[in-house]
C-alpha positions as CSV (number, residue, x, y, z in Angstrom):
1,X,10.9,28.6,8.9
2,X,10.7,28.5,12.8
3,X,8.9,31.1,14.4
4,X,11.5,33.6,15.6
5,X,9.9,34.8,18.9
6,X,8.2,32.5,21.7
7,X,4.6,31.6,20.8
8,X,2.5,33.3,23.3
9,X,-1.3,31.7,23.8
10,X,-3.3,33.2,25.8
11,X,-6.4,31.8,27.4
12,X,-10.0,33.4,26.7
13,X,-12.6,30.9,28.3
14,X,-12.6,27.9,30.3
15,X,-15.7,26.0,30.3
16,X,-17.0,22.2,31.4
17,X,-18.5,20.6,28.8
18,X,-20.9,17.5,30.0
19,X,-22.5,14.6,27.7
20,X,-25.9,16.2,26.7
21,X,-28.0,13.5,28.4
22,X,-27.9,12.3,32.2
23,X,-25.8,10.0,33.0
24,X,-26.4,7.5,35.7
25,X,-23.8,7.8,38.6
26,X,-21.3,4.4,38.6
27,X,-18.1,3.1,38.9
28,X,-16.2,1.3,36.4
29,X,-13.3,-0.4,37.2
30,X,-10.0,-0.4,35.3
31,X,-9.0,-3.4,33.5
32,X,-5.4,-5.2,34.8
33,X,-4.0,-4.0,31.1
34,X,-5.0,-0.2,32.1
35,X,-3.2,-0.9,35.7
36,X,0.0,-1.5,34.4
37,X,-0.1,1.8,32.9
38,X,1.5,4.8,35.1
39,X,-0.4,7.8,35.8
40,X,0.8,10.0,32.7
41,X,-1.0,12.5,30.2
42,X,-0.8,11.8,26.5
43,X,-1.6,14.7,23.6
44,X,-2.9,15.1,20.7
45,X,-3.4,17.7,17.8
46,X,-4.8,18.9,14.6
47,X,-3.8,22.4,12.3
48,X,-6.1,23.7,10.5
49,X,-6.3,26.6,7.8
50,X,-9.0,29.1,7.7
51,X,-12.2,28.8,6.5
52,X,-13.7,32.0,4.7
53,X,-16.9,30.7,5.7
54,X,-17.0,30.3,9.4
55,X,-15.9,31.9,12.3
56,X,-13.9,30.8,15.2
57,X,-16.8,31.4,17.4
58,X,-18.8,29.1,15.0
59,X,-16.3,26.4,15.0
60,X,-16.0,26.1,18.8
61,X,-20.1,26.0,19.2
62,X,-20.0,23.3,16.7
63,X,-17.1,21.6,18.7
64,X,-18.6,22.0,22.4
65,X,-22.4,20.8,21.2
66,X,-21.0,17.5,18.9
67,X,-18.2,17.1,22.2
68,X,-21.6,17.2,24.5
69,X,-23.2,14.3,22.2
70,X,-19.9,12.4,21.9
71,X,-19.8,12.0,25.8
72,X,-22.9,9.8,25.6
73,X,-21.2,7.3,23.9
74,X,-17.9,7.6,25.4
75,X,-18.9,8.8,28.9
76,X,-15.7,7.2,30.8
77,X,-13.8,10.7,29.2
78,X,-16.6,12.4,30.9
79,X,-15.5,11.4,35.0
80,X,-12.8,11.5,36.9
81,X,-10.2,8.8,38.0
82,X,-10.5,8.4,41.7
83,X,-8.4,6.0,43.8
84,X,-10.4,3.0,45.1
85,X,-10.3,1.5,48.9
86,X,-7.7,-1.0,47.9
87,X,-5.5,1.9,46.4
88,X,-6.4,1.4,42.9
89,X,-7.2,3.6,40.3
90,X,-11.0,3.7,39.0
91,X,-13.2,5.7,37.0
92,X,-15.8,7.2,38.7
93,X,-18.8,7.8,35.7
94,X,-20.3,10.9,37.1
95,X,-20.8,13.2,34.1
96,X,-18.2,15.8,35.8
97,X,-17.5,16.6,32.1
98,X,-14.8,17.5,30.0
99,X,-12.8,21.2,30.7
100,X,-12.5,22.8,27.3
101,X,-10.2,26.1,27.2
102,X,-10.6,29.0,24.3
103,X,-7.7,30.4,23.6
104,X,-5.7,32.6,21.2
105,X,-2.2,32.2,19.8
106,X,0.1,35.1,18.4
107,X,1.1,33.1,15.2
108,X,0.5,32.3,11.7
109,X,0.0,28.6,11.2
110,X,2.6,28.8,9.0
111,X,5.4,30.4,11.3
112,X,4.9,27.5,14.1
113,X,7.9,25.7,14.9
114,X,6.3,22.2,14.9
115,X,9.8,20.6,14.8
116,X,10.4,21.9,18.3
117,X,7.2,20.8,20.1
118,X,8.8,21.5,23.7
119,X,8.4,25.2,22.4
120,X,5.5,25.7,20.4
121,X,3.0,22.7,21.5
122,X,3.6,21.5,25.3
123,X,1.4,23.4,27.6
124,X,0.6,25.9,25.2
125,X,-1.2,24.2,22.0
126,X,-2.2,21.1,24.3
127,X,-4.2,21.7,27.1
128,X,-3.0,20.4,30.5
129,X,-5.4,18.0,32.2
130,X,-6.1,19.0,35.6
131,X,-9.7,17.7,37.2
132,X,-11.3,15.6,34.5
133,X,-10.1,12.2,32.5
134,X,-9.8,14.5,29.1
135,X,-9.5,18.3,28.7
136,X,-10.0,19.9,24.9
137,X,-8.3,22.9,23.9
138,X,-9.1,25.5,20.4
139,X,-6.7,27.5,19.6
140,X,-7.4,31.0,17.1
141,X,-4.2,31.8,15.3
142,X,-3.1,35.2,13.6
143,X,-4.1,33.7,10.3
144,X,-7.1,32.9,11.4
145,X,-6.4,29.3,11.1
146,X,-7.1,26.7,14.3
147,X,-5.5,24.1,16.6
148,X,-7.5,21.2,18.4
149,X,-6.2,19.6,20.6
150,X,-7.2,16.9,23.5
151,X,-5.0,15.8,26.4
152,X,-6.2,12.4,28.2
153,X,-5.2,10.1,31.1
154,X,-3.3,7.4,29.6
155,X,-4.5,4.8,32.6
156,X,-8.0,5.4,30.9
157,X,-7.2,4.8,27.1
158,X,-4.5,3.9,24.5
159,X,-3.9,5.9,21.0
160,X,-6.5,2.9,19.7
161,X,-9.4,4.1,22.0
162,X,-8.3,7.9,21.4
163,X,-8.4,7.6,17.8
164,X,-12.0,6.1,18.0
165,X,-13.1,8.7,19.7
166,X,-11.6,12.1,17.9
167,X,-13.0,9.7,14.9
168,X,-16.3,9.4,16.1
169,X,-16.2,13.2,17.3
170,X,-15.4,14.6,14.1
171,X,-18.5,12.2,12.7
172,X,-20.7,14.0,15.0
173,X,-19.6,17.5,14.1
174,X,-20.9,17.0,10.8
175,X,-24.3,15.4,11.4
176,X,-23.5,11.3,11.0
177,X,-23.8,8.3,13.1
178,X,-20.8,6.8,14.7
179,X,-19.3,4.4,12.9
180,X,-17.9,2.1,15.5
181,X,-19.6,2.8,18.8
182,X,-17.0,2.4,21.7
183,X,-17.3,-1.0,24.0
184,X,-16.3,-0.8,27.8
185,X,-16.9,-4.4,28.2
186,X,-14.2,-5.1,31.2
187,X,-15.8,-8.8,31.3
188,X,-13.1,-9.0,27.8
189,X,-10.5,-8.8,30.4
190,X,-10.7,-10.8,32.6
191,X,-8.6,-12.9,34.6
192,X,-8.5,-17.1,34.1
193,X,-9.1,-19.4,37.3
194,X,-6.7,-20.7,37.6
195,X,-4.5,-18.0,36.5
196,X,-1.4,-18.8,34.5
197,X,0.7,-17.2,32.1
198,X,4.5,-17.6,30.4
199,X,8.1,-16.5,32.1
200,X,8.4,-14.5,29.6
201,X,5.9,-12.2,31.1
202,X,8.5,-11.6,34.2
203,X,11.0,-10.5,31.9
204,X,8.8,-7.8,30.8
205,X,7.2,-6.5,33.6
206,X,7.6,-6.0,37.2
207,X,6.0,-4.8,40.4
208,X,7.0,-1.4,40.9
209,X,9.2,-1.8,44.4
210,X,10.5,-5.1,42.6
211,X,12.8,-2.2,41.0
212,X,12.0,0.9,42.3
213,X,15.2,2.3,44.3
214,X,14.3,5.1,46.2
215,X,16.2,7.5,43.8
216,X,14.0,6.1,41.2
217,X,10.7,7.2,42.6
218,X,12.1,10.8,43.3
219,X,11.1,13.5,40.8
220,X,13.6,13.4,38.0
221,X,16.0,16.5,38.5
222,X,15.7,20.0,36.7
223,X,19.1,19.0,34.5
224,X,17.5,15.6,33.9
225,X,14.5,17.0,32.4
226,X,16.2,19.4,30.0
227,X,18.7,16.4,28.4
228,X,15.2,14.8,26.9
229,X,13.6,16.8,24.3
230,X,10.7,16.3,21.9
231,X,11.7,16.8,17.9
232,X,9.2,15.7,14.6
233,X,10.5,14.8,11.7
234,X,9.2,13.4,8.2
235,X,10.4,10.8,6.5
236,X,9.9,10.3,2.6
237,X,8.1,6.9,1.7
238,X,11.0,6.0,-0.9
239,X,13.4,5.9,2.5
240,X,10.8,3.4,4.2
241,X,10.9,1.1,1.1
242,X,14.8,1.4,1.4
243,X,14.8,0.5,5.3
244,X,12.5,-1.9,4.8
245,X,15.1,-3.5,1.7
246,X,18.1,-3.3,3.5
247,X,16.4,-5.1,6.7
248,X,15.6,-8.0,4.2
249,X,18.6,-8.0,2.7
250,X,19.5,-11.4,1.6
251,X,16.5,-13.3,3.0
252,X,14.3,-15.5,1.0
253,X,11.0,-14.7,3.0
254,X,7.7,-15.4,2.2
255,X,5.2,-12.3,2.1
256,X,4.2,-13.6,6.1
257,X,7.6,-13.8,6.9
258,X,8.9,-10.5,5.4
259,X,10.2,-8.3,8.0
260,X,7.8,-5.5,8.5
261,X,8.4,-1.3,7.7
262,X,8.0,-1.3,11.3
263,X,10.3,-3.7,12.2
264,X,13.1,-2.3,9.3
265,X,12.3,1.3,11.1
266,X,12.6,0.3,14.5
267,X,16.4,-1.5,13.6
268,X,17.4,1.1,11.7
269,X,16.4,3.7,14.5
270,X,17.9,0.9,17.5
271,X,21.3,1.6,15.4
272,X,21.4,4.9,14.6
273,X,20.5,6.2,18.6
274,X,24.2,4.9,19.5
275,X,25.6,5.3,16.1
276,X,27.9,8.3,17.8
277,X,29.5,6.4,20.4
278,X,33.5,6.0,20.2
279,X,33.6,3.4,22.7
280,X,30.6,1.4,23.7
281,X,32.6,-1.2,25.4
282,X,30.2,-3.8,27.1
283,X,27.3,-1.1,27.7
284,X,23.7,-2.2,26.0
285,X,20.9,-0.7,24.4
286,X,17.4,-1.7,24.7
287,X,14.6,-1.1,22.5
288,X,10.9,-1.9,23.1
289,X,7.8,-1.7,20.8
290,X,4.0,-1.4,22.0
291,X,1.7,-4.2,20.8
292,X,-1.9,-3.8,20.4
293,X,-3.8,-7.0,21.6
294,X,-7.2,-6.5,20.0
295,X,-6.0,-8.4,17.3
296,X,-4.2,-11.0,19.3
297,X,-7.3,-12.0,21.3
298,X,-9.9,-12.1,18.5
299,X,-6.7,-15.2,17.1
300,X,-9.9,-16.3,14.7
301,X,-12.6,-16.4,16.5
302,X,-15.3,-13.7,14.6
303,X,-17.6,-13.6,17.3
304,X,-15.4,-11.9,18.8
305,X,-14.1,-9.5,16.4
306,X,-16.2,-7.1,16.9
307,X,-16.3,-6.5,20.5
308,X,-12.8,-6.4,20.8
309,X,-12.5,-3.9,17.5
310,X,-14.3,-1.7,19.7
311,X,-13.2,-2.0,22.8
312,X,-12.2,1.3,25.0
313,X,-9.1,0.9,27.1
314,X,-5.4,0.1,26.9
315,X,-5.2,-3.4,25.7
316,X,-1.0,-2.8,25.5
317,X,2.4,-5.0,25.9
318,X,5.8,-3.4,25.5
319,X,7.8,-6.5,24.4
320,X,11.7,-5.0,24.3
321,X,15.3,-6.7,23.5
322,X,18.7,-5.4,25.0
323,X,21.9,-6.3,22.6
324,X,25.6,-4.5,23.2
325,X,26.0,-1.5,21.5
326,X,28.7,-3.4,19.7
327,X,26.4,-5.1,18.0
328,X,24.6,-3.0,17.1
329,X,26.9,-0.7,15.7
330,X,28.9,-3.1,13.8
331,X,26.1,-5.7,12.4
332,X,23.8,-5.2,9.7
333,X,20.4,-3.8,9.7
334,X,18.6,-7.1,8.4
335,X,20.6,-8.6,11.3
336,X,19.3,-6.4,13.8
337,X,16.0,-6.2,12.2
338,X,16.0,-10.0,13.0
339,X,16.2,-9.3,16.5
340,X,14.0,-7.1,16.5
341,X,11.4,-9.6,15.3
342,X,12.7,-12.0,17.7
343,X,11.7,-10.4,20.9
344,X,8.5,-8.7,19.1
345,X,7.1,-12.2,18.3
346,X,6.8,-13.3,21.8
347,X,3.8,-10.6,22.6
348,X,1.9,-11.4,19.4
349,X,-0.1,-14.2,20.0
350,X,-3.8,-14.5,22.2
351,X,-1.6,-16.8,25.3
352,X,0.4,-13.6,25.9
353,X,-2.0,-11.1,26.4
354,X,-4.6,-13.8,28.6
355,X,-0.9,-14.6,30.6
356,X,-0.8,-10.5,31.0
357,X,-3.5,-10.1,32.7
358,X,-3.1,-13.0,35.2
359,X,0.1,-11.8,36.1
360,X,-1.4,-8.7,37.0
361,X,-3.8,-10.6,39.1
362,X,-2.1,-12.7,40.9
363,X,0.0,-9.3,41.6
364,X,-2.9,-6.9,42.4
365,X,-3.3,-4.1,44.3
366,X,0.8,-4.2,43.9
367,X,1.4,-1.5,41.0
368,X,3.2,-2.9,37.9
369,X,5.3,-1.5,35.3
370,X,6.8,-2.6,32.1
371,X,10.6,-2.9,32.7
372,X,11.5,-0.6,29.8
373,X,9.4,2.3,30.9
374,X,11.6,1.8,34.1
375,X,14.8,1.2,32.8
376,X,17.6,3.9,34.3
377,X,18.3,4.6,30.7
378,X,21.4,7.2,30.2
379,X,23.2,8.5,27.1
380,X,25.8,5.5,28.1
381,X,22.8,2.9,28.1
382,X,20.3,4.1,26.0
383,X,16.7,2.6,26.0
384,X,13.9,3.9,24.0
385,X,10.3,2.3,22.9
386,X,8.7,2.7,19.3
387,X,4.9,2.9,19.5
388,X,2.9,2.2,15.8
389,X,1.0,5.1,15.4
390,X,0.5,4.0,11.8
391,X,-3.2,3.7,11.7
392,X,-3.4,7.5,13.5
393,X,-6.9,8.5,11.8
394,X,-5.6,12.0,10.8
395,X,-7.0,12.2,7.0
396,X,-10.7,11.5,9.1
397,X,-10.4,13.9,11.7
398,X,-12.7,16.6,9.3
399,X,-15.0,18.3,11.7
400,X,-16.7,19.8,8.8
401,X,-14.2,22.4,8.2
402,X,-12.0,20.3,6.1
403,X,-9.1,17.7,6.6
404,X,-6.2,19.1,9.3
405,X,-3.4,20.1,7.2
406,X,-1.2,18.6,10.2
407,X,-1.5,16.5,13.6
408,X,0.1,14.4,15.9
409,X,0.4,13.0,19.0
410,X,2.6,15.1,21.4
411,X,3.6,12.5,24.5
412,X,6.5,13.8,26.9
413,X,6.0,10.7,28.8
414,X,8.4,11.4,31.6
415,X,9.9,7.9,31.7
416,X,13.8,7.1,31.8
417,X,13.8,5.8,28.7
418,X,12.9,7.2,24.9
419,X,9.8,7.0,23.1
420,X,9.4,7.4,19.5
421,X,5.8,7.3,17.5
422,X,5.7,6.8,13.6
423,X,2.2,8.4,12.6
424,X,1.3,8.9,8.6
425,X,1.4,12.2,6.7
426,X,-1.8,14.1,5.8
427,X,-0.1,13.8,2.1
428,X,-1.5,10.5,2.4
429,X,1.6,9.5,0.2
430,X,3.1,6.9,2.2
431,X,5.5,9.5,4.2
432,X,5.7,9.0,7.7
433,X,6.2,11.5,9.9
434,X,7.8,10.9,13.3
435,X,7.3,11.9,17.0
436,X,10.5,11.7,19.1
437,X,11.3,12.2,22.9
438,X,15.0,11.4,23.1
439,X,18.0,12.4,25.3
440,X,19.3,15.5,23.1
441,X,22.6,13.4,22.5
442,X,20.7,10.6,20.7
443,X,18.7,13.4,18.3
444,X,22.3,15.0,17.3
445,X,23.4,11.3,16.5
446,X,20.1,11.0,14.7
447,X,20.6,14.0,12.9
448,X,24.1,13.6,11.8
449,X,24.2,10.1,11.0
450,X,20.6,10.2,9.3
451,X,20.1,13.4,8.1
452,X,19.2,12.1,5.0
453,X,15.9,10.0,6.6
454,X,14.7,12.3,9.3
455,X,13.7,15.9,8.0
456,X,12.9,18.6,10.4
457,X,9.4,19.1,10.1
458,X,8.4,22.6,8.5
459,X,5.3,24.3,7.3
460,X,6.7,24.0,3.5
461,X,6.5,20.3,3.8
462,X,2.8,20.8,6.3
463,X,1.6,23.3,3.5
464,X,2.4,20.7,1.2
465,X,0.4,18.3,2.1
466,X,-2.9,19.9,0.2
């Protein structure tokens, strides 16, 4: 059930924790993939019961020390991001350390209201980064039971990076090496001479004034910020399978062919966020998915496999399609699942992501944005991007305490447009469960018209899940 009264936390300690050996003073540059990234915050966060056998005090010593000896390794989330002579942002690898907050929260794990993340997670259970590249928060609850939780510039890394690293902390914390050391290689990034790169890549990105109107680079209004709200759900494994059916529906595909759960999920989800509209008339909808590129530039070559598995950074492309909310409402899902694969497949190859990065180039210092992320999206013109967060290490994170009984990434981005991440279930059962920041118009339509796929997150289902 949802906690009845407004969580209070309140704050006991704030300490900087450093990486336990000196680190030599340097600068390291971003890469052109982390400059088309704006400068927003993304969270993350694991529940976990009590243990009868240690203490909270315990915990968070083991926590700061294996944090100290993680920040060897992964020192970039040990500076600060400074802005550069030519207006750029850079990190500046100077050990300034990572600002980890104690606190206490005046719940029971089970009474959190984790459907409603806006009330119970967002600057209470996340920390709020304010000096550093990462802050850390642990939260004590009434029950005894604990949140960790990490908050990180997203110019710095992607969910990939951040997932190697809470991996490789958690490895620490109980006394074993790290299993894939991060890379910060930039030389993997870099630019061709000459440069060169596909048209396609105009219609995905653009330099910032290319589109910025001056209303547009205003903060968004108080009444703005209240339409968009943040909601998780869960959805059963047997509804992905059916998705998944009905977006193949009458298609003789080979297994390579087959259109993804992704894909399935992402049509389904492009329909159902204007499934409420009376009268569309000629208005659009666009919908954008994030593409990870490590696998794109490795496109056979082994050598290379493992320096890009490891790399740390955003190595990102937001591919998106725009179709009449007609459409969308009136043709099938295995016809809108094929246009979802349509636009998705022109970010999937190696040429894409090298063509990327040259546009950025030939661009820089100019700040650039994907086009979706900017897109005035309203409730008449919805836009909205899905970002995989399918391979979300949450069954790993076990910092010697045992597995989180919940977690998620919590990511308010701020843009006009939506942003929705699928992420598995600790059940480990296939289940997905779902991060959404939508206008509060799309999440009634969601919930009316798919009440039946998108279940309110609650701690019988977390509680479940062990």
């Amino acid at each position: 059930m949802p906690l009845k009264r407004e969580l209070e936390v309140k704050v006991s300690k704030t300490e900087v924790v450093a990486a336990a050996l000196p680190i030599q003073e340097h600068w390291l540059p971003l890469s052109n993939l982390d400059l088309l990234l704006p400068p927003v915050d993304v969270g993350i966060f694991f529940c976990y019961r009590k243990t009868k056998e240690l203490s909270f005090e315990t915990m968070v010593g083991a926590l700061k020390k294996s944090l100290a000896q993680c920040l060897i390794a992964y020192y970039a989330f040990s500076g600060q991001l400074v802005t550069n002579t030519s207006g750029e942002p850079e990190l500046l690898c100077n050990n300034r350390g990572v600002d980890f907050v104690e606190a206490f929260g005046d719940a029971e794990l089970m009474d959190l209201d984790l459907y409603n993340p806006d009330e119970t997670v967002e600057g209470k259970l996340v920390p709020e980064r304010k000096h550093g590249v990462l802050a850390v928060q642990a939260t004590q609850l009434k029950c005894g039971g604990m949140v960790v939780s990490c908050t990180f510039a997203h110019q710095v890394a992607d969910a990939y990076s951040a997932n190697m690293f809470v991996v490789s902390w958690a490895e620490i914390t109980q006394s074993r090496p790290i299993s894939q050391p991060p890379s910060f290689r930039r030389s993997l990034l870099l630019p061709r001479r000459p440069t060169a790169y596909h048209l396609s890549v105009d219609s995905m990105y653009a330099t910032i004034s290319a589109f910025a109107s001056p209303e547009d680079q205003e903060p968004a209004a108080e009444d703005d910020k209240r339409t968009a709200l943040s909601r998780i759900y869960y959805v059963k494994a047997d509804q992905i399978d059916k998705i998944q059916a009905l977006a193949n529906d009458e298609k003789c595909f080979g297994k390579r062919n087959r259109r993804t759960k992704l894909e399935g999920f992402s049509a389904f989800l492009w329909k159902m966020i204007v499934s409420g509209k009376v009268s569309a008339g000629d208005g659009y909808c666009k919908l954008g998915i994030v593409v990870d590129g490590r696998k794109r530039l490795i496109d056979g070559e082994e050598s290379q496999e493992k320096l890009i598995a490891s790399y740390f950074g955003n190595v990102l492309s937001i591919p998106y399609g725009e179709k009449k909310i007609k459409e969308l409402k009136e043709k099938s899902l295995s016809w809108v699942a094929d246009e979802v694969h349509s636009f998705l497949k022109s970010a999937l190859s190696k040429e894409h992501f090298l063509g990327l990065i040259d546009w950025v180039e030939e661009r820089r210092p100019h700040p650039a944005l994907s086009r979706i992320y900017a897109a005035r999206a309203t409730e008449e013109e919805p836009a909205v991007v899905v970002s995989s967060g399918l391979h979300f290490p949450v069954r790993k994170i076990d910092f010697g305490w045992g597995t989180p009984l919940f977690g998620s990434y919590h990511f308010p981005w701020g843009g006009k447009s939506g942003y929705v991440m699928p992420m598995p279930s600790p059940k480990g059962n296939g289940d997905w469960i779902i991060y959404m920041h939508l206008l509060e118009e799309q999440l009634k339509m969601i919930e009316t018209n798919a009440a039946h796929v998108f279940i309110p997150l609650s701690s019988d289902y977390i509680y479940s899940c062990t």
